[in-house]
C-alpha positions in Angstrom: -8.4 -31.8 -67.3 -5.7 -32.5 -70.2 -8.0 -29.6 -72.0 -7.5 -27.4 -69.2 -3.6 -27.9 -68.5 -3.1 -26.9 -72.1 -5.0 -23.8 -72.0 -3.8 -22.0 -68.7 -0.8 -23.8 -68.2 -0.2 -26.7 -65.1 1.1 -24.0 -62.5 -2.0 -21.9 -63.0 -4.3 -25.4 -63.0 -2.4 -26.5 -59.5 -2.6 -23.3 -57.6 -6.4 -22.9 -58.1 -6.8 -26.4 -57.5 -5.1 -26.0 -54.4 -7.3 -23.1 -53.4 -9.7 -25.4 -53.7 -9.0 -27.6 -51.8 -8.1 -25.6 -49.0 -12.1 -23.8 -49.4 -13.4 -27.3 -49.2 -11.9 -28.0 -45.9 -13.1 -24.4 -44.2 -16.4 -25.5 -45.7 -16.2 -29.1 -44.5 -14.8 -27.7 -40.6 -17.7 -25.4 -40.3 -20.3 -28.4 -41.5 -19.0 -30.8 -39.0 -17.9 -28.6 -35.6 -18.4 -29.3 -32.9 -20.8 -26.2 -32.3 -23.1 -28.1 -34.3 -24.6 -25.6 -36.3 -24.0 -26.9 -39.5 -24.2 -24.1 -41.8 -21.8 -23.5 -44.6 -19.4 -20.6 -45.4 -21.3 -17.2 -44.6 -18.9 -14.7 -46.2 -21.1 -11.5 -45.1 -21.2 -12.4 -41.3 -17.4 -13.9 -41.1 -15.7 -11.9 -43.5 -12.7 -11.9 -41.3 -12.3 -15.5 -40.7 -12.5 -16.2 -44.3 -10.5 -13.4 -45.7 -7.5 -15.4 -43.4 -8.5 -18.3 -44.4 -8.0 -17.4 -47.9 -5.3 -15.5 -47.8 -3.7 -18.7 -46.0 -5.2 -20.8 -48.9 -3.5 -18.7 -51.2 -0.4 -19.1 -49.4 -0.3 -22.9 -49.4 -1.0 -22.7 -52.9 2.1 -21.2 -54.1 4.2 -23.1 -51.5 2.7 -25.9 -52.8 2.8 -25.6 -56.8 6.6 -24.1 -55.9 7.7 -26.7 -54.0 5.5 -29.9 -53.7 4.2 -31.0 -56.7 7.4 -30.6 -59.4 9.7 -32.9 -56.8 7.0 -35.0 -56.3 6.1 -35.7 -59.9 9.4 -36.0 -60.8 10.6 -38.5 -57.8 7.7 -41.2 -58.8 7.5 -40.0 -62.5 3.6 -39.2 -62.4 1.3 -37.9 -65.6 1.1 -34.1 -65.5 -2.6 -34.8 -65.2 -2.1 -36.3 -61.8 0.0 -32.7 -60.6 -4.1 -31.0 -59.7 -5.5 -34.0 -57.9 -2.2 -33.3 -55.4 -2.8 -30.0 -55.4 -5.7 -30.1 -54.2 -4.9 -32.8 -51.4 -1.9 -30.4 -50.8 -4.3 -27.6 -50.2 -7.2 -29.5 -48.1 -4.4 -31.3 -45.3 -2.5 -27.9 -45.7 -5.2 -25.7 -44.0 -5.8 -28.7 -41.4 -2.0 -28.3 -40.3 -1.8 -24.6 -40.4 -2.3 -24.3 -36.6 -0.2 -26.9 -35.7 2.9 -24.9 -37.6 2.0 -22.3 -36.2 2.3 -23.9 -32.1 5.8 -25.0 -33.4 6.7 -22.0 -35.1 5.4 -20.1 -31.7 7.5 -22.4 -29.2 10.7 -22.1 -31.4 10.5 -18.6 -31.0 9.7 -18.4 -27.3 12.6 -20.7 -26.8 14.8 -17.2 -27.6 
């Protein structure tokens, strides 16, 4: 990891990790629905799904990297090689809120 951070850099290092993470969960949701079909990512058949998906991903990664992980390493003076293992958790529980945001960003705005 230390190897890594040197090399790229620790904002580079994050925001893939965080993409990462995010992929993990869209794999993980699709394993366990509730459809029960149990298959993994299938890029050719849901290419629009997943190209949101990622694009939302990618979006939660540089919020993330931005403005998560510096204040948070700083507030409870963390080792920069802990800065990817929060990016990633950043990115996994990101995608899982995304739709809840989204209801509340939704009801604000029908409220004007």
């Amino acid at each position: 990891m230390e190897y890594l951070i040197l090399t790229i850099g620790l904002k580079k290092v994050c925001f893939i990790f965080s993409i990462i993470g995010g992929l993990f969960n869209y794999n993980n949701k699709k394993v366990h629905s509730k459809k029960g079909n149990g298959r993994h990512i299938n890029w050719l058949m849901e290419r629009k799904k997943a190209r949101i998906d990622l694009f939302l991903n990618i979006c939660i990664a540089i919020v993330s990297v931005e403005l998560f992980i510096p204040p948070l390493m700083a507030t409870f003076d963390l080792h920069t090689t802990f800065a990817p293992a929060l990016a990633f958790f950043i990115g996994f529980s990101g995608i899982r809120l995304m739709p809840a945001i989204e209801q509340k960003i939704k009801k604000t705005l029908d409220k004007f």
